[in-house]
VOBA-1610 file (N, C-alpha, C; in pm, whole numbers, padded with zeros to 5 digits, always signed):
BEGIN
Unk+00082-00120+00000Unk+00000+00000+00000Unk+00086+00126+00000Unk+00199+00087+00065Unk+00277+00247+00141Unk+00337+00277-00052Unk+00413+00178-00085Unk+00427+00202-00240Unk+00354+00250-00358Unk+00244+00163-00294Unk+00112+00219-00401Unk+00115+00373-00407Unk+00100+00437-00290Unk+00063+00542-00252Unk+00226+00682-00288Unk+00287+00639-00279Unk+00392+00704-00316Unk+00441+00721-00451Unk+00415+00534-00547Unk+00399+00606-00653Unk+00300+00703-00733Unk+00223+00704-00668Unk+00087+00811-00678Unk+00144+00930-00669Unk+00176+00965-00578Unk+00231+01080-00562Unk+00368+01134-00673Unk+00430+01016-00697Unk+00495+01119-00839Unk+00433+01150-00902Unk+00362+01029-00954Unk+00319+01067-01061Unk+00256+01196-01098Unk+00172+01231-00934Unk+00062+01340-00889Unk+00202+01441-00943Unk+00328+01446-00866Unk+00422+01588-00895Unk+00451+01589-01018Unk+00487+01498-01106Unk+00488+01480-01247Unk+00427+01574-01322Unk+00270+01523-01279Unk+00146+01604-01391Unk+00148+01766-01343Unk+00227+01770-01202Unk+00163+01911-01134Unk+00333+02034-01226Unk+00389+01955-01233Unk+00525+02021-01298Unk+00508+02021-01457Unk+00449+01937-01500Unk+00423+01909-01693Unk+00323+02018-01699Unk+00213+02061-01585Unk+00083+02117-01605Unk+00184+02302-01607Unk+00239+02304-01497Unk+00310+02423-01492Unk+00414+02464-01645Unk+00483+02357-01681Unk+00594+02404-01756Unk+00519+02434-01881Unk+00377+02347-01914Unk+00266+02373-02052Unk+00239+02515-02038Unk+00192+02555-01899Unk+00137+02652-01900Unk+00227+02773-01945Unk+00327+02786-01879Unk+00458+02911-01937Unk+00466+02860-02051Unk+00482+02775-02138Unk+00549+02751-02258Unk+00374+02842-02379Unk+00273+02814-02304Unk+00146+02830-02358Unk+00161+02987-02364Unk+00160+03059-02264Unk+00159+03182-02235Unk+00320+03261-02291Unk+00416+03198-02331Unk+00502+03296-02387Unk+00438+03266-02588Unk+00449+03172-02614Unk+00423+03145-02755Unk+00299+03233-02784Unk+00199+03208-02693Unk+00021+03327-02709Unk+00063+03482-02712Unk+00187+03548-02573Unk+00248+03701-02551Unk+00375+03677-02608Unk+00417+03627-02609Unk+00553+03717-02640Unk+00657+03637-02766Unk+00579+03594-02819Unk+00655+03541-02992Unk+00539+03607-03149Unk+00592+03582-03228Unk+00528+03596-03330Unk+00414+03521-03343Unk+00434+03400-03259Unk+00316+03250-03327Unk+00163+03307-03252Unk+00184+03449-03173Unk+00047+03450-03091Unk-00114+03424-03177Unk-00098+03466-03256Unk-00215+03471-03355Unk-00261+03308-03380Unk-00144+03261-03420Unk-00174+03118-03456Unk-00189+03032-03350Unk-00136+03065-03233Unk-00164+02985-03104Unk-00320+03004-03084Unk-00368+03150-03057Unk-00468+03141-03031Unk-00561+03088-03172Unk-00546+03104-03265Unk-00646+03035-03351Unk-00650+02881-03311Unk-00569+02832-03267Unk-00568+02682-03241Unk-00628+02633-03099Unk-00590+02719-02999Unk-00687+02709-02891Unk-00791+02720-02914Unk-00863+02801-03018Unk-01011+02829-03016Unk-01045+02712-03095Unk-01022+02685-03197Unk-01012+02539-03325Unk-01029+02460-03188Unk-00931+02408-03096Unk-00926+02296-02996Unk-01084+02301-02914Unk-01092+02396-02868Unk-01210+02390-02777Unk-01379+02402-02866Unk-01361+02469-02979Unk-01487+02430-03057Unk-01467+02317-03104Unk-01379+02194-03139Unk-01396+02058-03162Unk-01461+02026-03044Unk-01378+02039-02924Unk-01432+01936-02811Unk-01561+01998-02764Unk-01628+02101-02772Unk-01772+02131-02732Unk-01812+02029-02837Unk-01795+02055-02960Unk-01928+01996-03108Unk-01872+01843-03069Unk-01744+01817-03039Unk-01733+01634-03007Unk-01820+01569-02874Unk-01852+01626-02799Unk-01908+01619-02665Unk-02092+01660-02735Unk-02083+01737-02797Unk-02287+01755-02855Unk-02274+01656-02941Unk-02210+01611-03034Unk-02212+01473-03130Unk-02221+01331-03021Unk-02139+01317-02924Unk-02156+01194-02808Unk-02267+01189-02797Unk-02342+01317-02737Unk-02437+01307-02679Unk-02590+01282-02761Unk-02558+01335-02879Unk-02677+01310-02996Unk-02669+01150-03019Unk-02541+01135-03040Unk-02580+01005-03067Unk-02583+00842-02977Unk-02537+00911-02856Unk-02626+00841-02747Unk-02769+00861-02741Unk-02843+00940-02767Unk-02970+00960-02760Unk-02991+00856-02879Unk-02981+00894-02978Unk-02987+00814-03121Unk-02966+00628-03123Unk-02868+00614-03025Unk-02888+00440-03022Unk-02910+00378-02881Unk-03019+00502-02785Unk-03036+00377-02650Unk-03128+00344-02685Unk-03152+00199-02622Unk-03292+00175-02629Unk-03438+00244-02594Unk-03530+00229-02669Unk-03643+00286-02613Unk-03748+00229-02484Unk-03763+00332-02399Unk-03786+00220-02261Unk-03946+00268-02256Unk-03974+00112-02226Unk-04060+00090-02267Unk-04181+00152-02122Unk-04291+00186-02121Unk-04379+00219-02049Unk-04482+00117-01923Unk-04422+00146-01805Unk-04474+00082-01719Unk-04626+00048-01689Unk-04725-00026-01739Unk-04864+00023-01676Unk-04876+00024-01523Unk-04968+00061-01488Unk-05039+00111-01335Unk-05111-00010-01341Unk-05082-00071-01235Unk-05176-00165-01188Unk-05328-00126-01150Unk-05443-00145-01220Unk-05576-00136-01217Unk-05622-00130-01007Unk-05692-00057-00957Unk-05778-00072-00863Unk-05758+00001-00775Unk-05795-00032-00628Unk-05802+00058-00567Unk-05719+00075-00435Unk-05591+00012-00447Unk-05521-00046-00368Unk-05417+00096-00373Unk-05338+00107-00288Unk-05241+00189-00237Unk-05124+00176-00294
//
């Protein structure tokens, strides 16, 4: 367990140092290079895929669950 738990934790500092070094590398290429224009066109490109990929999931989960079918009420006068 004590291992389990520790390699967890790199891994946890891993993602928390990859998440930091993306982020400066994100924010000088967007301010302070030439590529800003094209960075941001691609952030926006990135996040209108994944909204319309996430409304397409969801359409077409609607589109192939089954149709559920309707319970009747048991007739009388019972509770």
């Amino acid at each position: 367990m004590n291992i389990k738990r520790r390699g967890n934790r790199g891994t946890g500092a891993a993602l928390l140092v990859i998440a930091i070094l993306a982020f400066i590398a994100y924010a000088y290429f967007l301010l302070a290079s030439e590529w800003g224009m094209l960075v941001l066109q691609f952030t926006v490109l990135g996040a209108v895929a994944v909204l319309l990929l996430v409304l397409g999931w969801i359409g077409y989960t609607m589109l192939t669950a089954p149709r559920e079918e309707k319970k009747e009420r048991p007739s009388g006068g019972g509770y």
